[in-house]
C-alpha positions as CSV (number, residue, x, y, z in Angstrom):
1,X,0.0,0.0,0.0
2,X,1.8,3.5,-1.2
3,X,1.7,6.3,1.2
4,X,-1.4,7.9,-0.9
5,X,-3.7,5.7,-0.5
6,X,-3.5,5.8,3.5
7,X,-6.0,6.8,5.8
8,X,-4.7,10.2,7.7
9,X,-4.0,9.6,11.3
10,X,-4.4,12.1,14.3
11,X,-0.6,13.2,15.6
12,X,1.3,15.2,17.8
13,X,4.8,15.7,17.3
14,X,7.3,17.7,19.0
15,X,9.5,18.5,21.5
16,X,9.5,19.7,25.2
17,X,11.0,19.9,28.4
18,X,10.9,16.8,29.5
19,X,13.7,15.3,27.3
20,X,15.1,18.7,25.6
21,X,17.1,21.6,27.2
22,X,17.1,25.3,26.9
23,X,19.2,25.3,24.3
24,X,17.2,22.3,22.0
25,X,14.0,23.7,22.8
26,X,15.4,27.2,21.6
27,X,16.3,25.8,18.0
28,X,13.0,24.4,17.3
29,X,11.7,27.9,18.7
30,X,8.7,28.8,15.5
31,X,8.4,32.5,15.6
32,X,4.7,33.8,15.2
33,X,5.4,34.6,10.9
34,X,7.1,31.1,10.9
35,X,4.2,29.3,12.3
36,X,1.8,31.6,10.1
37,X,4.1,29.9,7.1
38,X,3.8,26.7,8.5
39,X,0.4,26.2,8.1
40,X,-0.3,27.9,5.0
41,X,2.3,25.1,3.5
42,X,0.4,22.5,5.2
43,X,-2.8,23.8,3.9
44,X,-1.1,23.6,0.4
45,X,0.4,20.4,0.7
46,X,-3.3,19.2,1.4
47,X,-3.0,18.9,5.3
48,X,-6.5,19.6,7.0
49,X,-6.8,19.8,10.4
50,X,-3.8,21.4,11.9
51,X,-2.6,23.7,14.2
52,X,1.0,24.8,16.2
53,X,2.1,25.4,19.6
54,X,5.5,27.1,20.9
55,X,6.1,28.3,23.9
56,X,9.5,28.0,25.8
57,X,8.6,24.8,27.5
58,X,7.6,23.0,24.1
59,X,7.2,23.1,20.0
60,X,4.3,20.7,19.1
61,X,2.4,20.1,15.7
62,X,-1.2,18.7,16.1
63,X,-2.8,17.3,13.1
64,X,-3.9,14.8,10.6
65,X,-1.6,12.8,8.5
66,X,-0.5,10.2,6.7
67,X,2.6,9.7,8.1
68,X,3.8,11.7,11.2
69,X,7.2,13.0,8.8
70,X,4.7,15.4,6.6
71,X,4.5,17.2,10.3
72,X,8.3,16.6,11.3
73,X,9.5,17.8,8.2
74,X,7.6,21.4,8.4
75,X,8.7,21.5,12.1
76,X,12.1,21.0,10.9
77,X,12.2,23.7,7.8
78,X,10.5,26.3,9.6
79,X,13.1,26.2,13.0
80,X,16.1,26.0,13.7
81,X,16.4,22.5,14.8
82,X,18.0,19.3,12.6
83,X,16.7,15.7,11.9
84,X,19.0,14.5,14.4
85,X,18.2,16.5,17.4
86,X,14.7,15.9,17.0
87,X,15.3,11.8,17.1
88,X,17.0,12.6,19.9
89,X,14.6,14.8,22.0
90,X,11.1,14.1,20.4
91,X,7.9,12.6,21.4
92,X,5.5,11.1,18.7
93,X,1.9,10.7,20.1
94,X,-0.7,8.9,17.5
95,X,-4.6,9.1,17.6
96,X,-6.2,8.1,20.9
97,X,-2.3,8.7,22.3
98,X,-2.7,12.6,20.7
99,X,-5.6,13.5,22.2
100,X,-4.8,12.4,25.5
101,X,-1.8,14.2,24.9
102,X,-3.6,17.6,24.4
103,X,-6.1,16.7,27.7
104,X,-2.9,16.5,29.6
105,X,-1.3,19.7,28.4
106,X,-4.8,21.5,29.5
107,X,-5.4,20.9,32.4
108,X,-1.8,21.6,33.8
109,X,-0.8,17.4,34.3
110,X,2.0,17.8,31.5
111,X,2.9,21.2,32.5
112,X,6.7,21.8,33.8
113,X,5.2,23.0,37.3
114,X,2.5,20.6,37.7
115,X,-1.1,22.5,37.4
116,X,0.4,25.5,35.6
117,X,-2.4,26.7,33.8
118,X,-0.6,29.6,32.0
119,X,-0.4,26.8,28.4
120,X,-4.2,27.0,28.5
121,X,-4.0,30.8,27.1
122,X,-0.9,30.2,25.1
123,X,-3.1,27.4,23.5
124,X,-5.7,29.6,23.1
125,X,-3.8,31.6,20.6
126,X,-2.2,28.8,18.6
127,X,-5.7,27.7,17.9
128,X,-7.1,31.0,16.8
129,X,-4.1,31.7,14.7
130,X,-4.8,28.2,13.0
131,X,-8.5,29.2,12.6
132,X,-7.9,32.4,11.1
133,X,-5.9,31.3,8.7
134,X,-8.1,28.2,7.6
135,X,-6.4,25.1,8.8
136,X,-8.7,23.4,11.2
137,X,-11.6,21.1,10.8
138,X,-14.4,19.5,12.5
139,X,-12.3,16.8,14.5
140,X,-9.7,20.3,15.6
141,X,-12.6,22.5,16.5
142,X,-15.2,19.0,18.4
143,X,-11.6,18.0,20.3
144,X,-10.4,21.7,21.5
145,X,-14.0,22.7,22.6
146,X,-13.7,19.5,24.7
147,X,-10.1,19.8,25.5
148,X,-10.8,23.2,26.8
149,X,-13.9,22.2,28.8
150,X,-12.3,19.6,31.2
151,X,-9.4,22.3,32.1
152,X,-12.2,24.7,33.2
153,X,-13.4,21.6,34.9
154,X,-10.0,20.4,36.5
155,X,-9.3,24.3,37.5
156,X,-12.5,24.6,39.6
157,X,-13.1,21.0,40.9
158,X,-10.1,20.2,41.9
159,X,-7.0,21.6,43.6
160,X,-4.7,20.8,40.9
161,X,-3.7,24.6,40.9
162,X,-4.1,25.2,44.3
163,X,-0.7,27.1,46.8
164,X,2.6,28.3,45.7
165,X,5.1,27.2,43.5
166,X,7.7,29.8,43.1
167,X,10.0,30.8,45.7
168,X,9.0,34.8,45.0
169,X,5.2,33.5,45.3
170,X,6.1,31.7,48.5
171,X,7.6,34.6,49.8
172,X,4.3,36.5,49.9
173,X,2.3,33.6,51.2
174,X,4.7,33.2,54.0
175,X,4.3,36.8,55.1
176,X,0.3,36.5,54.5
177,X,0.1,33.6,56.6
178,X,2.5,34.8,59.1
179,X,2.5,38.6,59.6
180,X,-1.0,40.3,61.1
181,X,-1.8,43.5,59.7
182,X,0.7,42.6,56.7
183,X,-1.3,45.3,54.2
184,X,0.5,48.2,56.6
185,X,3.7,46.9,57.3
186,X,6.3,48.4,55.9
187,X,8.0,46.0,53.0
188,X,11.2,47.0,51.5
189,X,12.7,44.7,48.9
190,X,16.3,45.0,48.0
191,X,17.8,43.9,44.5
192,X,16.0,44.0,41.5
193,X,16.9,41.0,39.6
194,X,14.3,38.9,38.0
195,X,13.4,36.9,41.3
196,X,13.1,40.7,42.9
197,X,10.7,42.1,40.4
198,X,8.5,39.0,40.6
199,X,8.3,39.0,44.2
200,X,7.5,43.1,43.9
201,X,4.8,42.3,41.6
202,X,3.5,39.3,43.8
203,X,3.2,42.0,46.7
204,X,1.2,44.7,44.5
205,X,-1.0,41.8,43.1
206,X,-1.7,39.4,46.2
207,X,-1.6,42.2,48.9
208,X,-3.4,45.4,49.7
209,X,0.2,46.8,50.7
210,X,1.4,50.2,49.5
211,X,4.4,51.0,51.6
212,X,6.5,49.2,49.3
213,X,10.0,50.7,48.8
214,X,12.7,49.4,46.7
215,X,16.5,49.4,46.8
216,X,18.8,48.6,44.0
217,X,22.1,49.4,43.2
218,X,21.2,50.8,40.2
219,X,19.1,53.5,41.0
220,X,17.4,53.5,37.3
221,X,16.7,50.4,37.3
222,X,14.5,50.6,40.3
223,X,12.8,54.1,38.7
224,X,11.7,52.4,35.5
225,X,10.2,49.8,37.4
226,X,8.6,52.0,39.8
227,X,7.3,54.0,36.5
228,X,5.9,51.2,35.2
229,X,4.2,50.1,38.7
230,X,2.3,52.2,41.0
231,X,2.2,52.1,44.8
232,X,5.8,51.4,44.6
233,X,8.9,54.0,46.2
234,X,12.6,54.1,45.2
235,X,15.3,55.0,47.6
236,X,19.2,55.1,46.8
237,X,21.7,52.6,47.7
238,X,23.2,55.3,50.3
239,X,20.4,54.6,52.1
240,X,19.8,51.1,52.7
241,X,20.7,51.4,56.4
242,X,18.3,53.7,57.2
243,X,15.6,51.9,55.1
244,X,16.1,48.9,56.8
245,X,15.8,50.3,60.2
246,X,12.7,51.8,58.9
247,X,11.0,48.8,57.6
248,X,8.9,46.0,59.0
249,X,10.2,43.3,56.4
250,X,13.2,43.1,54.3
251,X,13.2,41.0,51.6
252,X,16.7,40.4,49.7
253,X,16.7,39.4,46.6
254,X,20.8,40.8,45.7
255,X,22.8,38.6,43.5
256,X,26.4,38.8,45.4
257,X,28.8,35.7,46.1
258,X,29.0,37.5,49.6
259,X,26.8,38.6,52.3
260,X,25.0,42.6,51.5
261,X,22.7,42.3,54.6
262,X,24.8,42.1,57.9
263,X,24.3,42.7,61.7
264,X,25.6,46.0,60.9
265,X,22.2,46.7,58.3
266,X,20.3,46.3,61.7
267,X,18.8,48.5,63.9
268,X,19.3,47.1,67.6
269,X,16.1,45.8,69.3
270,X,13.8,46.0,66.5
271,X,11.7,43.3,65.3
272,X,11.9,42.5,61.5
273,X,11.4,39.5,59.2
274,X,13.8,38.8,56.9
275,X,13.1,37.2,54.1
276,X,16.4,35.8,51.5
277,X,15.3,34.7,48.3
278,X,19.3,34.8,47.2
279,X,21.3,32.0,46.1
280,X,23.5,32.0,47.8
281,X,22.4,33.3,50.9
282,X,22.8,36.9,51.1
283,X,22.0,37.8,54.4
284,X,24.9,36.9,56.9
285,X,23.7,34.0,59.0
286,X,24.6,35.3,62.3
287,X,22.3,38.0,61.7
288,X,19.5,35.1,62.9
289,X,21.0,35.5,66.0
290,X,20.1,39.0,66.9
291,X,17.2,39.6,69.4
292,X,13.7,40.0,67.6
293,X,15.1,39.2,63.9
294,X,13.1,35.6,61.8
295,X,15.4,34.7,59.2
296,X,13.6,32.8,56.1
297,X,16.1,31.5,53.6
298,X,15.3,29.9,49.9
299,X,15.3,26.5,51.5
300,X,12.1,27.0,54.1
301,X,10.7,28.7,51.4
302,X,10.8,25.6,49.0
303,X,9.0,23.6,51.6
304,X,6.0,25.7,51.1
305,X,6.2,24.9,47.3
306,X,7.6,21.2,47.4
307,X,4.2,21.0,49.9
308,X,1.9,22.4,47.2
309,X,3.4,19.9,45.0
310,X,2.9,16.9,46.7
311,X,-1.1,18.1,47.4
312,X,-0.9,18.6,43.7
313,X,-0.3,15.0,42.9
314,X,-2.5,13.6,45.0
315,X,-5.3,15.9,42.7
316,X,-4.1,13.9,39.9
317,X,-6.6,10.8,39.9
318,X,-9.5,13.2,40.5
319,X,-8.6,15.2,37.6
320,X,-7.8,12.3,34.9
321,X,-11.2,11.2,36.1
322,X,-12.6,15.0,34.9
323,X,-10.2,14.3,31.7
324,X,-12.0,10.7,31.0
325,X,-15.6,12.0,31.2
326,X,-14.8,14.4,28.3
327,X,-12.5,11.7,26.4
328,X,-15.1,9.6,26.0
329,X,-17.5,12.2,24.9
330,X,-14.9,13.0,22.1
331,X,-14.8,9.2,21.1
332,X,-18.4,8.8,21.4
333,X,-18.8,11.4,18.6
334,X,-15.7,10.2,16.7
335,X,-17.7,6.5,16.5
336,X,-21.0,8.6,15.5
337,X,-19.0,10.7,13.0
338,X,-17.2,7.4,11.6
339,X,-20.2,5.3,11.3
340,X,-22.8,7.5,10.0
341,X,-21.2,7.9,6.5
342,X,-21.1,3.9,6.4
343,X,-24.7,3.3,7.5
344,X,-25.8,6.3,5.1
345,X,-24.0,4.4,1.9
346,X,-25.7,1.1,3.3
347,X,-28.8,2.7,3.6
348,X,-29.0,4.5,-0.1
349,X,-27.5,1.4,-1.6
350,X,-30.5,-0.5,-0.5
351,X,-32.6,2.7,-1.6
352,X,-31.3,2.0,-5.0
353,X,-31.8,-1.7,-4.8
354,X,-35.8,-0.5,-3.8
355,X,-35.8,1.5,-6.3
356,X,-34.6,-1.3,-9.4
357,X,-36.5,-3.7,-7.9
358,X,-40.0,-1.6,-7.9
359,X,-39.1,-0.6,-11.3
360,X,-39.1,-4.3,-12.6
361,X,-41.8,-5.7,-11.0
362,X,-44.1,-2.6,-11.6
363,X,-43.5,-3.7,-16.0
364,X,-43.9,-7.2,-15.2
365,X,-46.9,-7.9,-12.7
366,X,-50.4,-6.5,-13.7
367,X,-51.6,-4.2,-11.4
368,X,-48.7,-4.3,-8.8
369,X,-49.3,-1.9,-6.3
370,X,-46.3,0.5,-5.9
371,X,-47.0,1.7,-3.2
372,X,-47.9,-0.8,-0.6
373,X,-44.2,-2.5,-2.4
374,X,-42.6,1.1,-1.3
375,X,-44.0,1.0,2.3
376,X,-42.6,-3.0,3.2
377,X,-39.3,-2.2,1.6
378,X,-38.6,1.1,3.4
379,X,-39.7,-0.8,6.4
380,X,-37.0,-3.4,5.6
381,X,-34.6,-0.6,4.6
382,X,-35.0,0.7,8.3
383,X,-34.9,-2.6,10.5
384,X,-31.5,-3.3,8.4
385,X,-30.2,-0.1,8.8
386,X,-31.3,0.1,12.4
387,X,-29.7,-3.4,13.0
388,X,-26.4,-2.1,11.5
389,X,-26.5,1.0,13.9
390,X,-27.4,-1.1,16.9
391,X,-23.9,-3.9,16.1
392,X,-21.9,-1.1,15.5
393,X,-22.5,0.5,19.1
394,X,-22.9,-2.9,20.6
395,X,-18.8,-2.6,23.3
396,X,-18.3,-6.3,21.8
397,X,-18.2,-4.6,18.0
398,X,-14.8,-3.5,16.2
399,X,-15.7,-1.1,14.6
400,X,-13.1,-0.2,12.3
401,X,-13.6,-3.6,11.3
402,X,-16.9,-3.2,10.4
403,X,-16.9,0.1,8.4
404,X,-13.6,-1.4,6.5
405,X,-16.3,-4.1,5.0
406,X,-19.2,-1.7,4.4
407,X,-16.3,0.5,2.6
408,X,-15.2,-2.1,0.4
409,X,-19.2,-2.9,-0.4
410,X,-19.8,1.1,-0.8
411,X,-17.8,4.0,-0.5
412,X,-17.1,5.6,2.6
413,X,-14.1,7.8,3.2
414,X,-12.1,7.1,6.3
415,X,-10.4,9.1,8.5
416,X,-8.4,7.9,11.5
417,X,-8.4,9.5,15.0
């Protein structure tokens, strides 16, 4: 059997951070104009039912085909990446294996921090970009309404999504569940790395704070971010003593091989929580041993998350069981969509049969009555049909099997998913 005359098959193929680095997942990086080419090739080259997704944890193709290379070799001319890496590092997912695949992706079970929902939008948009310009189909648009569906359903039935799972997110739930009156304390961040803006942005968008001040040693730095944010103040280096003795909770976030908060930093007999978010440590231990100072470092921190973790994959069975429900409601209208064409070539070849038949006996028996001979037959023509319908639903029924012999009988075209 050549290649042409196959059926196309559902598949997924790409790449992600499970067996690729930074540096793999980089080259098969599709810019927004490459994946806009992508597809109108596809759609060219006769592909229906297709649609991309990149995003720094993965480069995915989903689509029909008749061979998973027709989607490997577009990956591979519109990116960066080679033949050979993509042996190396890719994942090939066929039919009921591909749409699992999608339901997994979702609802946050194949995300790189397990119930990260921030794919869903991300998917969103690779879908609308493939609608837009044409290349989905029935199957895409039934399996992605469905898909869609049971990550709503995960998100709000289960706690899949639930705590902290960054170290700058932990930071603000420790202070929330540990500070009273933490919306008027005064909160002073120091360093403005990427680990400090995130925690800065964590405090304007989970707290009611606005005695926020920041300290870099760049002072621009910290005034384009505090143009860009409100509720936010900027203090020069100079004065990190004095803001220190001023605030209720420091939280250091500098990037130094040495210590930039010491027992010197402190003003004697105040209380203050520290909070280091540095690696390494940044704040001199010995500090923890001043009168009315809490010291949090990164690793008390990551209990907080490595906790929301392990409650996150106990929510695991509970939401494949949310992910089934919908599964089968895709397959049960992949079997109605695959059978329907067979029973209606059955049913108009025996129409046609009816219709020869009627035809011949009408010229050769004298006053045959048409149309009682119409009404029996197209009672017969339904208790078949009927019958067919009823052995193709019956669980002991392969079906593929079945519409395979009605195809070869009358034409049906077949699609696999």
């Amino acid at each position: 059997m050549n290649q042409e005359s196959l059926p196309a098959k559902f598949y997924n193929v790409g790449l992600s951070y499970k067996k690729a680095d930074v540096k793999v997942r980089g080259a098969f990086s599709l810019t927004k104009e490459n994946q806009k080419l992508l597809l109108v090739e596809a759609k060219e080259k006769g592909i229906e039912g297709i649609f991309v997704l990149s995003t720094c944890n993965r480069t995915e193709i989903t689509g029909f085909a008749k061979h998973p290379f027709e989607l490997i070799s577009l990956l591979i001319k519109y990116s960066n990446g080679t033949v050979e890496d993509f042996i190396n590092v890719s994942n090939v997912y066929k039919n009921k294996d591909a749409v699992r695949h999608l339901f997994n992706i979702a609802t946050g079970i194949d995300s790189q921090i397990l119930g990260d929902y921030e794919i869903v939008g991300q998917l969103k948009q690779s879908f609308k970009l493939a609608k837009k310009l044409g290349t989905t189909n029935a199957y895409l648009e039934r399996l992605m309404n469905l898909v869609l569906q049971a990550s709503k359903d995960v998100k709000n039935n289960t706690k899949l999504s639930s705590g902290t799972t960054s170290v700058a997110y932990a930071a603000i739930q420790y202070i929330i569940d540990n500070v009273q009156d933490y919306n008027n304390k005064k909160i002073l961040v120091y360093g403005l790395g990427e680990i400090g803006k995130n925690t800065c942005k964590n405090i304007l968008e989970y707290t009611s704070n606005k005695n926020i001040t920041l300290v870099n040693r760049t002072l621009e730095k910290a005034i384009g971010f505090e143009q860009i944010h409100n509720n936010v103040a900027v203090a020069d280096f100079s004065k990190l003593t004095d803001e220190i003795h001023a605030t209720d909770i420091l939280i250091v976030s500098t990037g130094s091989n040495t210590p930039t908060v010491t027992k010197e930093h402190l003003k004697e007999g105040k209380e203050l929580l520290i909070i280091d978010l540095s690696m390494p440590e940044n704040v001199d231990i010995a500090v923890k041993s001043e009168p009315g100072i809490t010291l949090i470092n990164v690793d008390e921190l990551s209990k907080i998350t490595d906790k929301t973790i392990e409650t996150r994959k106990k929510q695991i069975p509970l939401a494949e069981k949310i992910i089934d429900k919908y599964k089968a409601e895709f397959n049960d209208w992949i079997s109605h969509r695959k059978y329907v064409p067979a029973v209606n070539a059955l049913k108009e070849s025996l129409q046609a049969i009816q219709h020869d038949e009627i035809d011949f006996h009408s010229k050769k028996i004298k006053d045959f009555n048409i149309e009682h001979a119409e009404f029996v037959t197209n009672r017969m023509i339904q208790k078949i049909t009927t019958q067919f319908v009823k052995h193709l639903k019956d669980d002991e029924t392969s079906v593929d099997q079945s519409i395979n012999v009605i195809s070869k009988i009358f034409y049906s075209e077949k699609t696999e998913i």
